[in-house]
N, C-alpha and C positions, 0 to 999 in steps of 0.2 A: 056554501058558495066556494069553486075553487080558489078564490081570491084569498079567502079568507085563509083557507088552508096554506096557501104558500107566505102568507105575509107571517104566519104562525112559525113556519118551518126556517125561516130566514130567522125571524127572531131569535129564536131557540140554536139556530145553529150559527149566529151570533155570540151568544150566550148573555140578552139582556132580557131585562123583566118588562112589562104590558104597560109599567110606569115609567120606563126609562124611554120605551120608543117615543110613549104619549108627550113627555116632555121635547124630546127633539122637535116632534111633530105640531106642538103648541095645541094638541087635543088632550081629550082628558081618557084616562086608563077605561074608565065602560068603553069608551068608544071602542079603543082598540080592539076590547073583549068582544063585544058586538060583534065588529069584523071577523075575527076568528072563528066565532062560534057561525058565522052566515047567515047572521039576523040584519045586519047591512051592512054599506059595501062606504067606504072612501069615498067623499067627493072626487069627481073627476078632477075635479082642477091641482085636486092634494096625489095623483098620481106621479107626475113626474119628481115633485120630492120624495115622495115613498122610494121608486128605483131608485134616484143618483143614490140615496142614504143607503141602501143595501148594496149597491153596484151592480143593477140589473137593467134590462129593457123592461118596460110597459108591459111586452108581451110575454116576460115569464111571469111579472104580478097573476096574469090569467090563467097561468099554470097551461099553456099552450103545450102543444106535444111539440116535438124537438122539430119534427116535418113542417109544420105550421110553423115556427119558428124561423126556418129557414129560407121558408118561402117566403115569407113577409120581408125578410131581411132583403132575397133577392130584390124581391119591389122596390125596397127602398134605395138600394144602390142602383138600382136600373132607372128609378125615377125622378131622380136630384143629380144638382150639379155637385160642383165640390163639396161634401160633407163637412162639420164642423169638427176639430180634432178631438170635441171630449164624447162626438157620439161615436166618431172612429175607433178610438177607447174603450168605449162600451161594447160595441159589435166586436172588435178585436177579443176581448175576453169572453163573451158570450160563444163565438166560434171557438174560439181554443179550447174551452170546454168541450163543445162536441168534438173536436177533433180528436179527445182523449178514449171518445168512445168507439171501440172496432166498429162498430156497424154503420158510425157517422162519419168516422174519420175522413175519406172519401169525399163526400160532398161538402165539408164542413171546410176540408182546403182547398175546394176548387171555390168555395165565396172567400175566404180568404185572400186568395188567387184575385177573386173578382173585385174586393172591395180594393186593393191595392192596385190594380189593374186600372178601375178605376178612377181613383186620388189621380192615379199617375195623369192618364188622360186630360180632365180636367186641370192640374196645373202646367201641363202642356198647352192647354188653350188659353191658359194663363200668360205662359210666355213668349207663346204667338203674338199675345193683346202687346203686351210688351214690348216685344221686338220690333215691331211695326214703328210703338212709336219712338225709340230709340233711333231704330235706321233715318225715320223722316228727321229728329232733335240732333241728331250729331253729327248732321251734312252726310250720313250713307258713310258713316266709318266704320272700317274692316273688321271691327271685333263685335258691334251692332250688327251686322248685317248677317256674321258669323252666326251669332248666337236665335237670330233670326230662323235661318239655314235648318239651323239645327232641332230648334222645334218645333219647324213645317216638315220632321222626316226628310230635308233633301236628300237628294244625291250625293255622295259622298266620294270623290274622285280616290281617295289613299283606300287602295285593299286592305292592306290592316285594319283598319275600320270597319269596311260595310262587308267583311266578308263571316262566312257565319262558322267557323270550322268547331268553335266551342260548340253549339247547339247541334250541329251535325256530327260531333265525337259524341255526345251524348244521346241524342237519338239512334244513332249505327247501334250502339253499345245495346239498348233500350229493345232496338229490331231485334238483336241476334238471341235476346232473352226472352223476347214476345214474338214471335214469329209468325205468328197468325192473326196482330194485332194491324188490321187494315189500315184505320186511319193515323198508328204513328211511322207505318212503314209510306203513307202519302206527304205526311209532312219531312220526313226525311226527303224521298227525293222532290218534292216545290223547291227544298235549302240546297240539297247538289245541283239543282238546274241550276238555280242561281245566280250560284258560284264556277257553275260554265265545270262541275266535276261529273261530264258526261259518262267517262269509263266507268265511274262508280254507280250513275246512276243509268246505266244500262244495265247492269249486273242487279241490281235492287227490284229494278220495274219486271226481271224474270220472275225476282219469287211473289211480286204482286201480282201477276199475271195467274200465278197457281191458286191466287185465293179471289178473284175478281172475275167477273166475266160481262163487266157492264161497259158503259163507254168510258172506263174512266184509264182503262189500259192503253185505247188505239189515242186517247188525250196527251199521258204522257209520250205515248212515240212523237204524234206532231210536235208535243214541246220540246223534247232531246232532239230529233232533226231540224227543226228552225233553231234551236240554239246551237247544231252543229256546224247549218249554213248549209244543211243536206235536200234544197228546193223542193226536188223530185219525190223524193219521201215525206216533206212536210205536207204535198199538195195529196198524195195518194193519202194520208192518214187523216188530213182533214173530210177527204170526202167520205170516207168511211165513215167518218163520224158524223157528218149529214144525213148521210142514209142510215142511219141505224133508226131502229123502229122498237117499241115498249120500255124504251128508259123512264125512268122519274124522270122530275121537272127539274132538276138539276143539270139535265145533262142539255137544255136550251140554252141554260142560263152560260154555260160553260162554252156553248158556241158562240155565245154570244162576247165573252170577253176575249176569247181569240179574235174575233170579227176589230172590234176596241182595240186591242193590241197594234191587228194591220190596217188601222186608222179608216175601213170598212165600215164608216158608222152608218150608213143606210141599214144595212146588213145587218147591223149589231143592235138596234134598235127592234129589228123587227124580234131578232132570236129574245131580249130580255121580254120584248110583250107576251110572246109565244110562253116563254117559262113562268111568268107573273098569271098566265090565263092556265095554264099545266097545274098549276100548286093547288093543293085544298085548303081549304079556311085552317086556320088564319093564315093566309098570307104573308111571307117578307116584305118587307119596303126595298129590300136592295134593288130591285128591278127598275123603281120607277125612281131610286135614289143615282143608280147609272144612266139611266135615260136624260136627268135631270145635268148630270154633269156633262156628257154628252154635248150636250145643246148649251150649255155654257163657255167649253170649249171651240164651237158652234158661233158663237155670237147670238143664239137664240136665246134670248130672255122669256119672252114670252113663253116659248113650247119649252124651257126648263122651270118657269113659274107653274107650267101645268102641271108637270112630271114632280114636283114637290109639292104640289096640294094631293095629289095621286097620293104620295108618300101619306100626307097628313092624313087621308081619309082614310086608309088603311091601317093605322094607329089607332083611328076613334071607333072604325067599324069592327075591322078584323079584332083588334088588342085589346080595345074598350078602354084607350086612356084617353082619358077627357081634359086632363091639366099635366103640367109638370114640366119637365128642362127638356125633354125628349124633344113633343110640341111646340116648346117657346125656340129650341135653336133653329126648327126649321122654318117657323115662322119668322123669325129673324134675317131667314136665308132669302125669303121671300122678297120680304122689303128691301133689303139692300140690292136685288136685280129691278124692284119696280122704281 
């Protein structure tokens, strides 16, 4: 049994003996022996002391491949709320070992990435819960309310602040090295739009223009001319972008939040169905997750109650999650508009 083999190979590169682990373990040495040898396996319930005592997950006891590994990990950060700090601990070492690996390195910092990304989120909706009730306890006082502000992502009036020139020095930098690199030369100019750094991001959207040919070039002209305040041009570039014909379902969904932007929600409504009907299985929830706010915005409760059971069905049909934080926040969402 592979089980058996890794609990062997941990021990040994430990460097304890089949009586030393039996004692920690409160089993007797056969046992151990047994396990190793793949005559039987641990009771389940003696697994999670087995990992913490080696400093592993569950899922290297199974001697899992490192791809399996990672993908479980992804689930699990995709499918819980705030994680607890000593499994974050564990996943944090578990990944930095693959990250030590060339072949893994890659994927192994973009969950790293993710699990911190993560944490972040949820104690952000931590002190959203919080600020709420600060602002209501302390009569609506300016450092409550601040701090409120602040973890709803508001607006942020001081330019020094919300303007992005570190991640766009670093992107630029990134571009000029990867040049062919699509989607970091699109998140460059989303952060010069922004930042209203139109000359920069005209000059960008040319050499995007030499590697793109879909709708996503006549996208950014509309958004450099509506951020320029250039009418005539935003109007001519948006219809071009109506008319275009064999795009992905991307480029619906992309009319559609231009439509949202110029407060066009009839319009915007129909482009997110149109892209939600465009997609192949499985399906995004973002479609009927905008539709949902929309109609909150809206004053519609009920047709935003729809548009987030849409969401949910789409989670249990297309995703096939049947439980977890994902489902309970939006069912949460639910109740608070019935």
């Amino acid at each position: 049994m592979e089980m058996g083999k890794e609990i062997r190979r941990l021990r040994e590169e430990r460097g304890i003996t089949q009586e030393a682990l039996a004692e920690v373990l409160n089993v007797t040495a056969q046992s151990v022996s047994k396990w190793e040898r793949g005559t039987s396996m641990p009771d389940v319930q003696m697994l999670p002391q087995i990992a913490v005592y080696f400093g592993v997950t569950i899922d290297q006891l199974f001697a899992m491949a490192p791809a399996e590994q990672m993908e479980r990990i992804e689930n699990r950060i995709y499918g819980q709320g705030l994680l607890e700090a000593a499994e974050v601990r564990q996943l944090e070492k578990q990944l930095a070992a693959f990250a030590g690996q060339q072949d893994l390195a890659g994927q192994a910092n973009t969950l790293l990435a993710l699990l911190y990304n993560h944490q972040a989120e949820q104690y952000r909706l931590l002190a959203v819960k919080y600020g709420k009730e600060a602002v209501e306890k302390s009569g609506g006082s300016r450092d409550a309310i601040s701090e409120l502000a602040n973890a709803w992502g508001s607006y942020i009036p001081d330019w020094n602040v919300r303007n992005h020139h570190a991640l766009i020095g670093w992107f630029t930098d990134y571009c000029v090295r990867n040049p062919q690199n699509r989607a970091a030369l699109m998140w460059l100019l989303d952060n010069l739009i922004d930042d209203r750094r139109l000359l920069e991001a005209r000059r960008w959207l040319e050499k995007l223009a030499r590697l793109d040919s879909t709708f996503r070039v006549p996208m950014y002209r509309y958004l450099i001319a509506q951020a320029a305040g250039e009418k005539e041009e935003a109007a001519a570039c948006l219809k071009e972008l109506e008319t275009m014909e064999g795009q992905e379902w991307c480029w619906a969904v992309t009319l559609a939040d231009i439509y949202t932007q110029r407060q066009e929600y009839g319009k915007a409504v129909d482009w997110y169905r149109k892209g939600q009907e465009l997609q192949p299985s499985p399906k995004y929830t973002d479609s009927a997750v905008s539709i949902a706010h929309i109609y909150e915005i809206l004053g519609d409760a009920p047709k935003a109650i729809d548009a987030y059971r849409e969401q949910l069905r789409l989670l249990r049909e297309d995703w096939g999650i049947v439980s977890g934080e994902e489902l309970d926040e939006v069912e949460r969402t639910i109740r608070s508009l019935q």
